[in-house]
N, C-alpha and C positions, 0 to 999 in steps of 0.2 A: 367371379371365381367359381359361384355354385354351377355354372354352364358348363365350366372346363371341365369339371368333374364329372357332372352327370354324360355331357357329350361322349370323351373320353373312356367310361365305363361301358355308355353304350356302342360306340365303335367298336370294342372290343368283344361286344358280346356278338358283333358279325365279322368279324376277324377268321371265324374259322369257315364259313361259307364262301371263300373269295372265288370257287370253281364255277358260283351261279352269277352271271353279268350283272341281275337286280340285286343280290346280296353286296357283292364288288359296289355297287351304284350308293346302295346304305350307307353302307361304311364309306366310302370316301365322302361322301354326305354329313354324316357325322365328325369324320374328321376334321371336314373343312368348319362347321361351325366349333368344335373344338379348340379349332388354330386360331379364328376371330375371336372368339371367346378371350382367348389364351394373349391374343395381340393386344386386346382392349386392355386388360388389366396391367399388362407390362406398358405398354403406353401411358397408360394415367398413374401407374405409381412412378415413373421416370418423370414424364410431367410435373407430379408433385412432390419430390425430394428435389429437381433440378429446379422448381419453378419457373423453369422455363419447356425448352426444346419441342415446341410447338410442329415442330417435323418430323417428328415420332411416330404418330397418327397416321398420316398420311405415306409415308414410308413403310412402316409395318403392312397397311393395309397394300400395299403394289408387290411386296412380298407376300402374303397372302394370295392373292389373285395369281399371281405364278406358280405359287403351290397349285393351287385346282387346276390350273388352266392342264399345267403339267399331268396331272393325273387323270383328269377330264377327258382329255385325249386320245387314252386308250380305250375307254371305255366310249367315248363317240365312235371311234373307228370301229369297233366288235359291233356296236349294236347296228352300224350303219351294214357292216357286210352283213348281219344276220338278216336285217330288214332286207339284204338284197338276195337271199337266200344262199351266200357264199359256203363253200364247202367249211366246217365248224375247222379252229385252230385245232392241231393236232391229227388230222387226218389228212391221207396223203392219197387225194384219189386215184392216182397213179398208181401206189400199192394194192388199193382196192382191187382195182381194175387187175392188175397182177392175181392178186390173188383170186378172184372169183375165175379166170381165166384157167389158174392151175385145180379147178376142182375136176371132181373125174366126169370125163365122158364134155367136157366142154372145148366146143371150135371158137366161141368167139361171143365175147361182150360188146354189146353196142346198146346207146339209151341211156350211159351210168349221169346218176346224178345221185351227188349228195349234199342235204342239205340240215339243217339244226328246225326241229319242231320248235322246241323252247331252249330256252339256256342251259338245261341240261339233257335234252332228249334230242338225238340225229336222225333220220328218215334217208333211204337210198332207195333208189328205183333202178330197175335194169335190166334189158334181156340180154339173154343166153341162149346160145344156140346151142343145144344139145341132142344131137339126134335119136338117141340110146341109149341105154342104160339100168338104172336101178329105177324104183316105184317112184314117181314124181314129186311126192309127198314124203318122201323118206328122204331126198334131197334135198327140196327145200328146205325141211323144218333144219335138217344138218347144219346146210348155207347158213339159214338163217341163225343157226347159234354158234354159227361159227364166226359172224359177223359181227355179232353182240362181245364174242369172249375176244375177237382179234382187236376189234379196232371202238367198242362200244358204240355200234350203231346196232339201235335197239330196238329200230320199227324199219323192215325190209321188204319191199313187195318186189317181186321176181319175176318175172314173165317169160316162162321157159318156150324157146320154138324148136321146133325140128329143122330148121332151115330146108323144107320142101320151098317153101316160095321165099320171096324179096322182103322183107322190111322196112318201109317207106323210111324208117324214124332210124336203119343200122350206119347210111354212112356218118362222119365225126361231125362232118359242117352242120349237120343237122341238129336244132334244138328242141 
């Protein structure tokens, strides 16, 4: 009973970090020993007021195991695209791409890739073909906090060309 409580408390004190995949990972960690915790006890006091129902036990525990597995799940699949360097939930690189597209003086995005440093930090790579225009550096930094405040991608590197020559890496099939 002193497990459910302490477990329980501490769950709760990662309760509010659920936006970081390891924080998410804690807590449902903590939960799921919670919920064992939580089964044992209800199990052996049925047990012992029923002196019987030896089924208990083992039942609770296959509920249990559904619990996590159920929630396990999402958190295997996040960390699985992150380990694959999938674009982060919440970003639509399609928008991206839209939007770097409509900044000034740009013909054409090719190269985009975005991907999640860690659970809370995204990284995008990408050229732009821009022939013209304003100080290079007064662009980029723009883009780059423009990228940060649209869509929180917070570490950007840019690779501006003039599109005088070809871009081995512009058409799509290329990775």
């Amino acid at each position: 009973a002193i497990g459910v409580v302490i477990n329980t408390l501490t769950a709760l004190l990662f309760l509010r970090g659920q936006h970081d995949l390891n924080v998410r990972g804690a807590f449902l960690h903590m939960v799921a020993d919670a919920a064992v915790s939580a089964a044992v006890v209800v199990s052996a006091g049925l047990m012992l007021l029923t002196g019987g129902l030896q089924w208990l036990d083992p039942a609770l525990s296959l509920v249990i195991v559904a619990v996590i597995l159920s929630g396990a799940w999402g958190l295997l699949r996040e960390s699985a695209a992150m380990a694959m360097d999938a674009a982060p939930p919440g970003i639509d690189v399609a928008q991206v791409r839209s939007w770097l597209a409509a900044r000034p003086g740009v013909r054409e995005v090719h190269d985009l890739h975005v991907w999640p440093l860690s659970t809370t930090r995204t990284a995008l790579t990408a050229h732009l073909v821009r022939p013209s225009g304003e100080s290079p550096d007064v662009f980029l930094a723009d883009t780059a906090r423009g990228l940060s405040e649209t869509f929180g991608i917070d570490h950007a590197t840019l690779q501006v060309e003039t599109g005088e020559l070809d871009c081995d890496l512009a058409p799509d099939e290329v990775v």
